[in-house]
mmCIF file as Biopython writes it, N, C-alpha, C and O atoms, coordinates in Angstrom:
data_model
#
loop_
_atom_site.group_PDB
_atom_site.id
_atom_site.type_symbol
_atom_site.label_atom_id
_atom_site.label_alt_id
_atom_site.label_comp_id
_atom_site.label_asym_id
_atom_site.label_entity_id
_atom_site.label_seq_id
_atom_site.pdbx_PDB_ins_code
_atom_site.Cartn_x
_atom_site.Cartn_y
_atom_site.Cartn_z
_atom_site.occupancy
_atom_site.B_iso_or_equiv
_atom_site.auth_seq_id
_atom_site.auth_asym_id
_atom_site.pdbx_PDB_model_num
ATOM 1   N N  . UNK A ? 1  ? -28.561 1.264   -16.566 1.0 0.0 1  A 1 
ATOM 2   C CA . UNK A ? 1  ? -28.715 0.359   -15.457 1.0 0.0 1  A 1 
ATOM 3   C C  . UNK A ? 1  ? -27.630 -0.712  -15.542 1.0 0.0 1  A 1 
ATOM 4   O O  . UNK A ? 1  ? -27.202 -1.064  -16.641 1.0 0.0 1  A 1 
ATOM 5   N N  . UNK A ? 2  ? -27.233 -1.174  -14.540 1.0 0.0 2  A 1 
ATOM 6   C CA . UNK A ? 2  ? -25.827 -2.427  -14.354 1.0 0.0 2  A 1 
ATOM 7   C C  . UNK A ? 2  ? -26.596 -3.346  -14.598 1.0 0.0 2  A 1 
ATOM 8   O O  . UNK A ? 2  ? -27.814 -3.289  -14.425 1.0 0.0 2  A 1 
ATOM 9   N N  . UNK A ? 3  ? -25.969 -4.311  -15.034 1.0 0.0 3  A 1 
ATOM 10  C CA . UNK A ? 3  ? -26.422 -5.834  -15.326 1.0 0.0 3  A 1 
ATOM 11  C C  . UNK A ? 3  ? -25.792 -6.577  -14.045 1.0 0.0 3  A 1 
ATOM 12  O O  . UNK A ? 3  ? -24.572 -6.603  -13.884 1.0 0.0 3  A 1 
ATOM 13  N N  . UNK A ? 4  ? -26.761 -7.231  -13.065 1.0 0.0 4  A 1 
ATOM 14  C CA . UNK A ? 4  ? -25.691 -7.725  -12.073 1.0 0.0 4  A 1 
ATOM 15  C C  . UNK A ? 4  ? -25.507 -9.000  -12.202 1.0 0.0 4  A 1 
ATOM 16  O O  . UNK A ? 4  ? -24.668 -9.503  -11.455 1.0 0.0 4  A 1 
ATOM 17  N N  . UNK A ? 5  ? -26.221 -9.869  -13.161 1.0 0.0 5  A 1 
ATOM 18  C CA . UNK A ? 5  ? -26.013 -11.033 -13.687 1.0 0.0 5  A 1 
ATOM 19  C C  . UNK A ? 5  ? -24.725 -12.275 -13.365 1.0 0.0 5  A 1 
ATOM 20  O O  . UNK A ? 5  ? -23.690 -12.522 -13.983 1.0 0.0 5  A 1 
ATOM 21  N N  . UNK A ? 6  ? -25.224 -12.784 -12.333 1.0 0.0 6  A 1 
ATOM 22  C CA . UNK A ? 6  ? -23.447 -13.556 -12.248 1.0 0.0 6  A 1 
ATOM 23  C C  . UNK A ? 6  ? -23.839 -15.287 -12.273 1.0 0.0 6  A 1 
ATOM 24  O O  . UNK A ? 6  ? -24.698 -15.898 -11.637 1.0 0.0 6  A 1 
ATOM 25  N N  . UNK A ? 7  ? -22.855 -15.758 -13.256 1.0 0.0 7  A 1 
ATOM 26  C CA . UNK A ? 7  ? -23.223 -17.314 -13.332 1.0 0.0 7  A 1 
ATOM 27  C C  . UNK A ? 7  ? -23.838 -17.867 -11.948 1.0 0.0 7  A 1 
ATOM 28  O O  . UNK A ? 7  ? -24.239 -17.243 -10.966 1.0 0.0 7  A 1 
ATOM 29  N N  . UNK A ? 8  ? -23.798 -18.726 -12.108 1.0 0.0 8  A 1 
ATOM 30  C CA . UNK A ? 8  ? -24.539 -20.330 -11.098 1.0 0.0 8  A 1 
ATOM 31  C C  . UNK A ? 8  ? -23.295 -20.677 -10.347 1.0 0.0 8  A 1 
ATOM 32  O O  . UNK A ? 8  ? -23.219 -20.958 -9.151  1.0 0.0 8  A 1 
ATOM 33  N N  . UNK A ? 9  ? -22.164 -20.605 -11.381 1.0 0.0 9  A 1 
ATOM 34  C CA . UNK A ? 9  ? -21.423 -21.378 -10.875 1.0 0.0 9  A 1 
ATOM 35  C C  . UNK A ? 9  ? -20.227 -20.857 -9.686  1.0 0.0 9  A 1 
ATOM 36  O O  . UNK A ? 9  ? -19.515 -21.491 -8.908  1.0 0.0 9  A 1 
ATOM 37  N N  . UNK A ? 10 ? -20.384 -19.504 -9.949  1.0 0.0 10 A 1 
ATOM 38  C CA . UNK A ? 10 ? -19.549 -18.514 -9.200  1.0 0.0 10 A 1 
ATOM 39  C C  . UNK A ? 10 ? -20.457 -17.532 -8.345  1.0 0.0 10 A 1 
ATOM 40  O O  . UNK A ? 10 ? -20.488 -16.385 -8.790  1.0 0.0 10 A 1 
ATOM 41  N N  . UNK A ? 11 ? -21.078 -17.730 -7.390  1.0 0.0 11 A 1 
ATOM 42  C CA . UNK A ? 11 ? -21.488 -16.852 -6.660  1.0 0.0 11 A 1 
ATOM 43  C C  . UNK A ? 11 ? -21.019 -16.040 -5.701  1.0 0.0 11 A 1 
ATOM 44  O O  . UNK A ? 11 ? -20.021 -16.250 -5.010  1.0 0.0 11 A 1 
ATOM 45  N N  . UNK A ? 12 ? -21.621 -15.260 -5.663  1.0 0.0 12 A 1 
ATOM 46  C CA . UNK A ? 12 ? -20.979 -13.850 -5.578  1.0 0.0 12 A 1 
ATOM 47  C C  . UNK A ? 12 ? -21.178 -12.924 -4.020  1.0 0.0 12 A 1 
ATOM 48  O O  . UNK A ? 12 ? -22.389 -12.865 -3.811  1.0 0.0 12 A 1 
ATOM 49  N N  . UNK A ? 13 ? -20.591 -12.383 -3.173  1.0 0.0 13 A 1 
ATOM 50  C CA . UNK A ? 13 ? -21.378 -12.111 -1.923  1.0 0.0 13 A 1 
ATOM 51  C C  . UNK A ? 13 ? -21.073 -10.601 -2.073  1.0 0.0 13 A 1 
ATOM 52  O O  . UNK A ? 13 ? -19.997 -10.005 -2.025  1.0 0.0 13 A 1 
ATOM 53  N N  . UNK A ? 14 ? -21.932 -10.300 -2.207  1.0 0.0 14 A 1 
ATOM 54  C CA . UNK A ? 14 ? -21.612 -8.673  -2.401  1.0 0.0 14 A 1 
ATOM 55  C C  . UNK A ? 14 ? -21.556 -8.093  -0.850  1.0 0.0 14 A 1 
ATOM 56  O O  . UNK A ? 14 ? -20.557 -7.625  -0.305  1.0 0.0 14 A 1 
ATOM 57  N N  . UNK A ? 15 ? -22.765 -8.227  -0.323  1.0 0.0 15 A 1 
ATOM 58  C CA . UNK A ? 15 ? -21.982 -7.438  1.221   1.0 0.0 15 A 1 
ATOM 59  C C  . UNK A ? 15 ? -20.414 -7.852  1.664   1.0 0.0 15 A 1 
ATOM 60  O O  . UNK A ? 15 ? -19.537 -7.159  2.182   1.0 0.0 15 A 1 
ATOM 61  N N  . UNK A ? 16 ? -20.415 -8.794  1.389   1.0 0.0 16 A 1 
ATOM 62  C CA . UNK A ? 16 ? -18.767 -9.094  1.513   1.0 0.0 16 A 1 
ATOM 63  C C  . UNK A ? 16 ? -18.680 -9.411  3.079   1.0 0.0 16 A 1 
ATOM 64  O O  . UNK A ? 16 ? -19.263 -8.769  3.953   1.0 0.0 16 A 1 
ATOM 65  N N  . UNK A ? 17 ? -17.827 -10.542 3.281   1.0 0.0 17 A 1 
ATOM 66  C CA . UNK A ? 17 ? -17.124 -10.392 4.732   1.0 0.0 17 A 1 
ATOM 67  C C  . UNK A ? 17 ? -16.186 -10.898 4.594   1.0 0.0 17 A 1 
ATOM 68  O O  . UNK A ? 17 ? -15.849 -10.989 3.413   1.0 0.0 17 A 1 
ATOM 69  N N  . UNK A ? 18 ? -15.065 -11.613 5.805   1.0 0.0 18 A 1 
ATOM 70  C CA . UNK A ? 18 ? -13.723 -11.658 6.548   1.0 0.0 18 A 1 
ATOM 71  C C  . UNK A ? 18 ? -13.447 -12.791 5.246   1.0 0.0 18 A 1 
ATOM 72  O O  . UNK A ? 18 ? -12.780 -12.502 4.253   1.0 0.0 18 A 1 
ATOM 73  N N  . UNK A ? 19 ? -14.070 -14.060 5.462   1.0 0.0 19 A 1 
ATOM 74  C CA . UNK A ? 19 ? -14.265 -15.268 4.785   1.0 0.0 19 A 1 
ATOM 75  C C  . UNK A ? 19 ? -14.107 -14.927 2.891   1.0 0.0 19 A 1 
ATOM 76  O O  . UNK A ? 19 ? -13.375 -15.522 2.100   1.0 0.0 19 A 1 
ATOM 77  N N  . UNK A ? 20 ? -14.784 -14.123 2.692   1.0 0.0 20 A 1 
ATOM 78  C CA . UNK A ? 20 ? -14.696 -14.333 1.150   1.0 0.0 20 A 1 
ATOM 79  C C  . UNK A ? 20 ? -13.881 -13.798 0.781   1.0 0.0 20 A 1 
ATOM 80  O O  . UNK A ? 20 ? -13.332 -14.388 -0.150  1.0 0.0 20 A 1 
ATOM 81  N N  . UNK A ? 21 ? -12.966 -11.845 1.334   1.0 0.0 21 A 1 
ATOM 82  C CA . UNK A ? 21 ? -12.079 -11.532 0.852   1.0 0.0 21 A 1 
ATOM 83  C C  . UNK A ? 21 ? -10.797 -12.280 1.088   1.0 0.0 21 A 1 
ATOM 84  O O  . UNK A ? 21 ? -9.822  -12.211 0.340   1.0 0.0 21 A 1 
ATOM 85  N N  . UNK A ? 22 ? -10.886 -13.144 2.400   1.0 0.0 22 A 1 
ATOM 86  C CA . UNK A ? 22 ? -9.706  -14.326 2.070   1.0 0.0 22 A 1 
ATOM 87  C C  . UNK A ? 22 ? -9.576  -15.039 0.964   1.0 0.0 22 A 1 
ATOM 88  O O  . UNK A ? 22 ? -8.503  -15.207 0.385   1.0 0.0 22 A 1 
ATOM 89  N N  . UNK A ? 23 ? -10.693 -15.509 0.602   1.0 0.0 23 A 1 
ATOM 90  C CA . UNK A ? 23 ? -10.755 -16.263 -0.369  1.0 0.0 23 A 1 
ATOM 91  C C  . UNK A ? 23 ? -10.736 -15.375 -2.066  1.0 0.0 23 A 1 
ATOM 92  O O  . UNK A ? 23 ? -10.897 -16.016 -3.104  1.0 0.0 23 A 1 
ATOM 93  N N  . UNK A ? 24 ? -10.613 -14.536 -2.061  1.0 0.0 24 A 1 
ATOM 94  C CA . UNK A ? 24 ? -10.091 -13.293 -2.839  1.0 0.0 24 A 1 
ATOM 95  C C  . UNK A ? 24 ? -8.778  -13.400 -3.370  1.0 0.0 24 A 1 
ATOM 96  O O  . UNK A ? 24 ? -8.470  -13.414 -4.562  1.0 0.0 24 A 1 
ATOM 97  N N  . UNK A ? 25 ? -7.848  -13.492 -2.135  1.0 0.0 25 A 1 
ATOM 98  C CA . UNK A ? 25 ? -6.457  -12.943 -1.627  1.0 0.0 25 A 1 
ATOM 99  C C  . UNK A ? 25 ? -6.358  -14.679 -2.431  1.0 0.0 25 A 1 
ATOM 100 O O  . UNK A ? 25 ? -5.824  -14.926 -3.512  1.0 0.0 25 A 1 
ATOM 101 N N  . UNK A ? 26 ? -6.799  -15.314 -1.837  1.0 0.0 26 A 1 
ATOM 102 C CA . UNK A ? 26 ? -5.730  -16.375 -2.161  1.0 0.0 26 A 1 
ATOM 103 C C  . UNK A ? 26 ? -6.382  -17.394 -3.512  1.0 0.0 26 A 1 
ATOM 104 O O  . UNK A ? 26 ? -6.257  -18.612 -3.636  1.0 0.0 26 A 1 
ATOM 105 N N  . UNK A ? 27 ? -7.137  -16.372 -4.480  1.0 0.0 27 A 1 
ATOM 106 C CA . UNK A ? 27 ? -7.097  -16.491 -6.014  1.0 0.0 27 A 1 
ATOM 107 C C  . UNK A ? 27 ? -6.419  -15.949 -6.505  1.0 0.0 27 A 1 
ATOM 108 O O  . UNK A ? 27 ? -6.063  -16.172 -7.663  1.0 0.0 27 A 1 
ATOM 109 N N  . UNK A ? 28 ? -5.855  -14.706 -5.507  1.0 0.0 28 A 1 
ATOM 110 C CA . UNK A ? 28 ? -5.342  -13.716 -6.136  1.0 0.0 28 A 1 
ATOM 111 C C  . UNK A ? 28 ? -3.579  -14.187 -6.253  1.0 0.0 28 A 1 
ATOM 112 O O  . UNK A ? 28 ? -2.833  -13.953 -7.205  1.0 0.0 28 A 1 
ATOM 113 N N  . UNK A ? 29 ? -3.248  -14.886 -5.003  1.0 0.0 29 A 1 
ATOM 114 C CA . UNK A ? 29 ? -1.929  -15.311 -4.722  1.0 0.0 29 A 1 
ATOM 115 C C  . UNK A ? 29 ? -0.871  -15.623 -5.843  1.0 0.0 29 A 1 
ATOM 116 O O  . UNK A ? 29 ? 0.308   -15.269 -5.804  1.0 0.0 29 A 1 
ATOM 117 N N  . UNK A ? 30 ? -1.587  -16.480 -7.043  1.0 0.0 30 A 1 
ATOM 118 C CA . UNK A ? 30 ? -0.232  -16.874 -7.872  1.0 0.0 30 A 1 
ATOM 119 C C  . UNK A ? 30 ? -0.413  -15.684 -8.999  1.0 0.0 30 A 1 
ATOM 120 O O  . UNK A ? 30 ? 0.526   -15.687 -9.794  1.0 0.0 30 A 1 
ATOM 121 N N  . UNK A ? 31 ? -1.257  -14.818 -9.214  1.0 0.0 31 A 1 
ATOM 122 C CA . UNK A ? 31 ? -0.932  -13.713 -9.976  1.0 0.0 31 A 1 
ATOM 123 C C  . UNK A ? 31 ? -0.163  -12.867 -9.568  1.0 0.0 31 A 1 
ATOM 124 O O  . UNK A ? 31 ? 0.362   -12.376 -10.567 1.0 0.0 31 A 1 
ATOM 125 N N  . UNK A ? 32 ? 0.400   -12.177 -8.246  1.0 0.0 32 A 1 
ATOM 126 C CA . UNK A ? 32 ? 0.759   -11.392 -7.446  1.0 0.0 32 A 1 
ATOM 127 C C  . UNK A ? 32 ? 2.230   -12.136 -6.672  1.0 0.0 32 A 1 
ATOM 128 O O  . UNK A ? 32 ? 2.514   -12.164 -5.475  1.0 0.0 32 A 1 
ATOM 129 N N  . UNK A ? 33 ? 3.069   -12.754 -7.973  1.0 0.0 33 A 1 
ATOM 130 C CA . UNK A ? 33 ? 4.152   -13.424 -6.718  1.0 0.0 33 A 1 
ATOM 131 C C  . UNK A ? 33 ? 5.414   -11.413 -6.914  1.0 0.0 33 A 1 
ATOM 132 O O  . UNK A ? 33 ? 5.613   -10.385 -7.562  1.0 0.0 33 A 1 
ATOM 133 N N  . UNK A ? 34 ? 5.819   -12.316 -5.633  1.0 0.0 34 A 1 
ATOM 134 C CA . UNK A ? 34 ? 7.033   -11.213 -5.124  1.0 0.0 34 A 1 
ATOM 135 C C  . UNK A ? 34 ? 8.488   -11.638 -5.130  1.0 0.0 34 A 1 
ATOM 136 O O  . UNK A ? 34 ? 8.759   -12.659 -4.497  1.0 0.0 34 A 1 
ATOM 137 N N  . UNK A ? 35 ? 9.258   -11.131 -5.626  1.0 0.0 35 A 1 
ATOM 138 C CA . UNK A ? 35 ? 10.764  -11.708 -5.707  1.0 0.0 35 A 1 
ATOM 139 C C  . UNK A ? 35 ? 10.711  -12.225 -4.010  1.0 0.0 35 A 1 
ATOM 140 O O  . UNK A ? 35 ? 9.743   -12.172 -3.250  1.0 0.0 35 A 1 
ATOM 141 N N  . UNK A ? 36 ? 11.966  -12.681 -3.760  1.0 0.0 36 A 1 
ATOM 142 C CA . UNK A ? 36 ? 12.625  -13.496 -2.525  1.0 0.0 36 A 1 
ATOM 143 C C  . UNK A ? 36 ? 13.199  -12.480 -1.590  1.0 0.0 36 A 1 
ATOM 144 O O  . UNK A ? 36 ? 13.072  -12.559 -0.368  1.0 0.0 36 A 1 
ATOM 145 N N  . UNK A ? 37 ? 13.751  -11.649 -2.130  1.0 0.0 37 A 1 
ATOM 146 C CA . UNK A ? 37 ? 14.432  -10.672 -1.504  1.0 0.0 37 A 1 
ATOM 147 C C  . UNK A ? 37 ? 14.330  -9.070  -1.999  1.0 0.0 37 A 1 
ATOM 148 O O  . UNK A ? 37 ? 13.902  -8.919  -3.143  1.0 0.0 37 A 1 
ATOM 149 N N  . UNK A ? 38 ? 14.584  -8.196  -1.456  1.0 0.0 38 A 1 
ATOM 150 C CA . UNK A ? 38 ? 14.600  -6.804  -2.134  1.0 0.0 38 A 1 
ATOM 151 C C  . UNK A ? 38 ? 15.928  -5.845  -1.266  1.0 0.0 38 A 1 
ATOM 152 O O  . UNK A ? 38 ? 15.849  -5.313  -0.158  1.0 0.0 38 A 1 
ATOM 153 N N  . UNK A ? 39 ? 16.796  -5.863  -1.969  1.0 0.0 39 A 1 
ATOM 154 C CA . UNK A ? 39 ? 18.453  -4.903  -1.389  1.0 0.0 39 A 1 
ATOM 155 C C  . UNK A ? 39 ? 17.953  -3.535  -1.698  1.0 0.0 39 A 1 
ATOM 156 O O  . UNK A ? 39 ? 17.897  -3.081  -2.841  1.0 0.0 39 A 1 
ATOM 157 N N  . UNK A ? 40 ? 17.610  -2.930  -0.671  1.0 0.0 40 A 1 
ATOM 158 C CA . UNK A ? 40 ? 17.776  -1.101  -0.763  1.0 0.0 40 A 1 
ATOM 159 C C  . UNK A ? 40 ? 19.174  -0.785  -0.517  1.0 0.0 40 A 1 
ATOM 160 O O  . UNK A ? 40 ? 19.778  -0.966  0.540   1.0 0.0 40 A 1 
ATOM 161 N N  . UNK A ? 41 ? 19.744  -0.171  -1.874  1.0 0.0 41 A 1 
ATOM 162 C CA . UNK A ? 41 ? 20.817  0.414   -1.411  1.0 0.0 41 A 1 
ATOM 163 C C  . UNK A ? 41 ? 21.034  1.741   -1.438  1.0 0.0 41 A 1 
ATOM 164 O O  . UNK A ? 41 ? 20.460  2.448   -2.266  1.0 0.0 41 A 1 
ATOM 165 N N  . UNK A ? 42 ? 22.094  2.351   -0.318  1.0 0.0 42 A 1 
ATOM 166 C CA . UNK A ? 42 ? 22.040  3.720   -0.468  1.0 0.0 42 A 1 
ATOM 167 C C  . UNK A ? 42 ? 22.049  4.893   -1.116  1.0 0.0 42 A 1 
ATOM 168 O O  . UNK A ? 42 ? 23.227  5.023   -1.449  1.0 0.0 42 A 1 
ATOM 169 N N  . UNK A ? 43 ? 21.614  5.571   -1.394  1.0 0.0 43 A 1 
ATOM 170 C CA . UNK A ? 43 ? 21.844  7.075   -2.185  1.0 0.0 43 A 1 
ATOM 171 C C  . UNK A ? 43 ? 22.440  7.856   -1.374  1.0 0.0 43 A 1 
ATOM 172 O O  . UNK A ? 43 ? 22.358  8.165   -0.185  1.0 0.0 43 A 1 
ATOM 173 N N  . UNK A ? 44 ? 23.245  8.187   -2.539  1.0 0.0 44 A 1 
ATOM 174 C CA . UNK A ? 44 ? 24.434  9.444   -1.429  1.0 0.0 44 A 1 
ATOM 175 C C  . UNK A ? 44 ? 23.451  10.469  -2.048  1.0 0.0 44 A 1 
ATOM 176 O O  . UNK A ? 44 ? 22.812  10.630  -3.088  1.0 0.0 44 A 1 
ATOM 177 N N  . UNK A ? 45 ? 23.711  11.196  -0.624  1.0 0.0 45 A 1 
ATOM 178 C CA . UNK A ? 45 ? 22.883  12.841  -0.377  1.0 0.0 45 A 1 
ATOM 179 C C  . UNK A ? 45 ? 23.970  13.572  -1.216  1.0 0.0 45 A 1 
ATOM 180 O O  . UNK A ? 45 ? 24.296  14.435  -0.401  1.0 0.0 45 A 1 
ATOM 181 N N  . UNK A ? 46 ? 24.767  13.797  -2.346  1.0 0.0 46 A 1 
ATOM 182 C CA . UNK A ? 46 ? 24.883  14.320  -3.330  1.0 0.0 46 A 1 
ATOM 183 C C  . UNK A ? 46 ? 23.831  14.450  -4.761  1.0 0.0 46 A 1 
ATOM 184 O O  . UNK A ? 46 ? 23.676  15.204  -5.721  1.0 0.0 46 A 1 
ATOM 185 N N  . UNK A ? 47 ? 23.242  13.179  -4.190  1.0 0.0 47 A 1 
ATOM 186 C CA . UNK A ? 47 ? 22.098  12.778  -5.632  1.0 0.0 47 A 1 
ATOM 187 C C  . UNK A ? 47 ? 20.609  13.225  -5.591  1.0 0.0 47 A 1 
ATOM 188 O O  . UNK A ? 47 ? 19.615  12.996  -6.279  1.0 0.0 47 A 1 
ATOM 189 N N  . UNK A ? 48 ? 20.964  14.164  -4.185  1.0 0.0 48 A 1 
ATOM 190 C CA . UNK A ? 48 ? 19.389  14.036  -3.890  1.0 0.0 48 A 1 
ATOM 191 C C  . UNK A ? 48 ? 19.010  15.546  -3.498  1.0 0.0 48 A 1 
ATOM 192 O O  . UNK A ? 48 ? 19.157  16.058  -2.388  1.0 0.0 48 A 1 
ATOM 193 N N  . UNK A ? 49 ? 18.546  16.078  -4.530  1.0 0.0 49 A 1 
ATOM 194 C CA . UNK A ? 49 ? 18.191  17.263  -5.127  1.0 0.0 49 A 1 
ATOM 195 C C  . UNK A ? 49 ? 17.125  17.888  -5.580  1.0 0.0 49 A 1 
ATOM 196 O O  . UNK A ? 49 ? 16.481  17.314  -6.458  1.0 0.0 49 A 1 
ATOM 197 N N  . UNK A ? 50 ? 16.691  19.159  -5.119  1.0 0.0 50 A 1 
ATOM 198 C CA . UNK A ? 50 ? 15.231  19.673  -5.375  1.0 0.0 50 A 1 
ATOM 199 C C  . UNK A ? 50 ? 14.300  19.640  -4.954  1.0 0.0 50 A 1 
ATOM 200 O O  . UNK A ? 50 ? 13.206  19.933  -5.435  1.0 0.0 50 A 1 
ATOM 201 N N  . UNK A ? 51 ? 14.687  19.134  -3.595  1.0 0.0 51 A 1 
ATOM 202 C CA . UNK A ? 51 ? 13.366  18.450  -2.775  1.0 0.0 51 A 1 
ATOM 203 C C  . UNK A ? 51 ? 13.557  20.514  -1.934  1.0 0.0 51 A 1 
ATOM 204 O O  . UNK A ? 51 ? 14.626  21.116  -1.827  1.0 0.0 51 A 1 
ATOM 205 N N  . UNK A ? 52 ? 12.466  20.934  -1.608  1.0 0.0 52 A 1 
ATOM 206 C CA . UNK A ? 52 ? 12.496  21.996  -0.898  1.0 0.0 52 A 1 
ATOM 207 C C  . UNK A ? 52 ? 11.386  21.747  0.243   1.0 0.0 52 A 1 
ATOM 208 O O  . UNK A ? 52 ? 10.275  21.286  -0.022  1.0 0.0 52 A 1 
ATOM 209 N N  . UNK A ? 53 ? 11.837  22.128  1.639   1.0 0.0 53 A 1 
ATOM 210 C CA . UNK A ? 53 ? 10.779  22.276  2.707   1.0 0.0 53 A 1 
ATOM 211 C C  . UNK A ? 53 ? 10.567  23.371  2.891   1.0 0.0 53 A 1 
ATOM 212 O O  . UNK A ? 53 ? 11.504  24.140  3.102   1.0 0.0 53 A 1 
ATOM 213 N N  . UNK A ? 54 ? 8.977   23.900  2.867   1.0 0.0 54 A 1 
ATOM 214 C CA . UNK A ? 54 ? 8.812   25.442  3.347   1.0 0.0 54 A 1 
ATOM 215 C C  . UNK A ? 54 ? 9.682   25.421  4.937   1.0 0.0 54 A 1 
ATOM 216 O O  . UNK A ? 54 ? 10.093  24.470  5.603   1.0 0.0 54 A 1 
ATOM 217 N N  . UNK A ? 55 ? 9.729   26.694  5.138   1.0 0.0 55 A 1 
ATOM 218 C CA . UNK A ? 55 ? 9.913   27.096  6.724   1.0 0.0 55 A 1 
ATOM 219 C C  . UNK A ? 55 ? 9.212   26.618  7.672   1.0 0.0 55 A 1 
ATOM 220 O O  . UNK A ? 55 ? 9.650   25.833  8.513   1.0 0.0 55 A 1 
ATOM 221 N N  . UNK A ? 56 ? 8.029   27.059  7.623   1.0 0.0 56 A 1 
ATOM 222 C CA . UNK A ? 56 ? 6.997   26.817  8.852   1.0 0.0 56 A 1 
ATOM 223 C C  . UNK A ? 56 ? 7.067   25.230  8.983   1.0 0.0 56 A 1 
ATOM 224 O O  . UNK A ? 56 ? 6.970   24.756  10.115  1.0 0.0 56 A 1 
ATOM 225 N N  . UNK A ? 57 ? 7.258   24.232  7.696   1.0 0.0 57 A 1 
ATOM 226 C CA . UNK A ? 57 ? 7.204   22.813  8.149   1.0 0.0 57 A 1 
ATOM 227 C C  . UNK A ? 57 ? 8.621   22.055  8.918   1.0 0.0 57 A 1 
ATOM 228 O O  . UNK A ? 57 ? 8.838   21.206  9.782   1.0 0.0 57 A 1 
ATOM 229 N N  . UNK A ? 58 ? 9.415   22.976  7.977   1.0 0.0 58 A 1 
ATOM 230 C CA . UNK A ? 58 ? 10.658  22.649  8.748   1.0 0.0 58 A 1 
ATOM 231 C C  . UNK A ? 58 ? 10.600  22.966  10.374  1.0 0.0 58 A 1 
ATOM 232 O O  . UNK A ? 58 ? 10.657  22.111  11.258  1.0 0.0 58 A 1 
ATOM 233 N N  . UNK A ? 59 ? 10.496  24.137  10.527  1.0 0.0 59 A 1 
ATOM 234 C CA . UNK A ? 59 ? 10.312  24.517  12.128  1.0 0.0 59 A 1 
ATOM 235 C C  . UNK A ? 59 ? 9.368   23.555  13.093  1.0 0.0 59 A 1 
ATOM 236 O O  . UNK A ? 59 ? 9.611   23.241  14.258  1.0 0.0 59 A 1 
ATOM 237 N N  . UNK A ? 60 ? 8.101   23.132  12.204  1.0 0.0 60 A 1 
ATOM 238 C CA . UNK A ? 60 ? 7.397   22.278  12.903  1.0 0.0 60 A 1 
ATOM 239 C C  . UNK A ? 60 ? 7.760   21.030  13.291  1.0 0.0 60 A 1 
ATOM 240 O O  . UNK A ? 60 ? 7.354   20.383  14.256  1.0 0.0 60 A 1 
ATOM 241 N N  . UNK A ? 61 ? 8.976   20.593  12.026  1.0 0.0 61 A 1 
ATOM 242 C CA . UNK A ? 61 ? 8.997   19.263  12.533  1.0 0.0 61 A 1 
ATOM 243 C C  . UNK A ? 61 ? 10.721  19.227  13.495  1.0 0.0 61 A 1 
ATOM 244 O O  . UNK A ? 61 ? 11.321  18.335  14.094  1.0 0.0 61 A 1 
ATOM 245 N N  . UNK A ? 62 ? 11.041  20.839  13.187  1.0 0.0 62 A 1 
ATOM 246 C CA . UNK A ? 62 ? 12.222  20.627  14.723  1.0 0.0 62 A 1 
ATOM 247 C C  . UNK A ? 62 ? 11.823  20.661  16.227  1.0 0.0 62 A 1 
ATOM 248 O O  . UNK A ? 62 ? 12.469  20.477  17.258  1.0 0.0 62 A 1 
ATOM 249 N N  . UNK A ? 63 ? 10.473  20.976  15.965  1.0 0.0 63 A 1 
ATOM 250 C CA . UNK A ? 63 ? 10.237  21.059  17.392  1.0 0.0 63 A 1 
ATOM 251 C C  . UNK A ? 63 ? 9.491   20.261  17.776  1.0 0.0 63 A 1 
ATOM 252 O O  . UNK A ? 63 ? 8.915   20.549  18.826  1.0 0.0 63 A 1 
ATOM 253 N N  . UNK A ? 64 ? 9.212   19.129  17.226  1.0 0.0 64 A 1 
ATOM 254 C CA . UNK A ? 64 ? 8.649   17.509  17.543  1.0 0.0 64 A 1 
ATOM 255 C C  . UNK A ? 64 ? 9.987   16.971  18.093  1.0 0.0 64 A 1 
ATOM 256 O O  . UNK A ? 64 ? 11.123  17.033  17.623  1.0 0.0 64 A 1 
ATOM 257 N N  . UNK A ? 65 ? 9.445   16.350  19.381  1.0 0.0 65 A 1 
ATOM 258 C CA . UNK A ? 65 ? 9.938   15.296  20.159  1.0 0.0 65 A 1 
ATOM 259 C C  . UNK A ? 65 ? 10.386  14.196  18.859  1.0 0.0 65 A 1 
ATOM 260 O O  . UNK A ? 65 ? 9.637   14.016  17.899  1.0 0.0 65 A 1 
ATOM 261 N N  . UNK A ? 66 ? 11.799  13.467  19.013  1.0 0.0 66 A 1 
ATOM 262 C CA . UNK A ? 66 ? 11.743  12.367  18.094  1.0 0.0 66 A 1 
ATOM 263 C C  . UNK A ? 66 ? 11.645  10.857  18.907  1.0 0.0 66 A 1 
ATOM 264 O O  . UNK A ? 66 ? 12.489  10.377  19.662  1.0 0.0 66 A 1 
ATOM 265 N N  . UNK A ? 67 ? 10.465  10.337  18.538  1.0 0.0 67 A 1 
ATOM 266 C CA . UNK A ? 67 ? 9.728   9.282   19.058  1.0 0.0 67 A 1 
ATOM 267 C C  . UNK A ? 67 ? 9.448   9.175   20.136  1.0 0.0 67 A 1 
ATOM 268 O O  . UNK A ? 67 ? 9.782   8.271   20.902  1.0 0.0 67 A 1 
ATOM 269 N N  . UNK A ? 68 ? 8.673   10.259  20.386  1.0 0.0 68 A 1 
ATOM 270 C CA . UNK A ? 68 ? 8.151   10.598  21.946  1.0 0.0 68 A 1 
ATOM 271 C C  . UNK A ? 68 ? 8.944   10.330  23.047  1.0 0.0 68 A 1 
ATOM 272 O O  . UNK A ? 68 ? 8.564   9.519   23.891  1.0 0.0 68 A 1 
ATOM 273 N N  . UNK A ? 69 ? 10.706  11.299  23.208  1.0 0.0 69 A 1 
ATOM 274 C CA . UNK A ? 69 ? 11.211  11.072  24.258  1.0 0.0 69 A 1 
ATOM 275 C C  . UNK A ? 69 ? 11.413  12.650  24.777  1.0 0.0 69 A 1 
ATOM 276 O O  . UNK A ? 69 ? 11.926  12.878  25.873  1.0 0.0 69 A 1 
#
């Protein structure tokens, strides 16, 4: 059996709503920092190797409209 035991001082909302997982997110904020910036730079399609598409997916995705025009 779980022990659901939670201090006095920290209560706890288990159904959960909008309000508390905000308040989640932003305990969570200074554990979770993100650099300032992030540079993707290119890979030359010499480096990029082994990837195989069956047929049937390839065919499927030549005959998709590209971005619905």
């Amino acid at each position: 059996m779980t022990n659901l035991k939670v201090p006095a001082a920290a209560p706890v909302d288990l159904e959960g709503d909008l309000a508390s997982l905000r308040g989640d997110c932003a305990r969570m904020v200074p554990h979770w920092a993100a650099p300032d910036r992030i540079t993707a730079r290119p890979v030359s399609p010499s480096l990029i190797h082994g990837v195989t598409v069956p047929p049937k997916s390839a065919r499927l995705l030549d005959a998709m409209s590209d971005y619905g025009d």
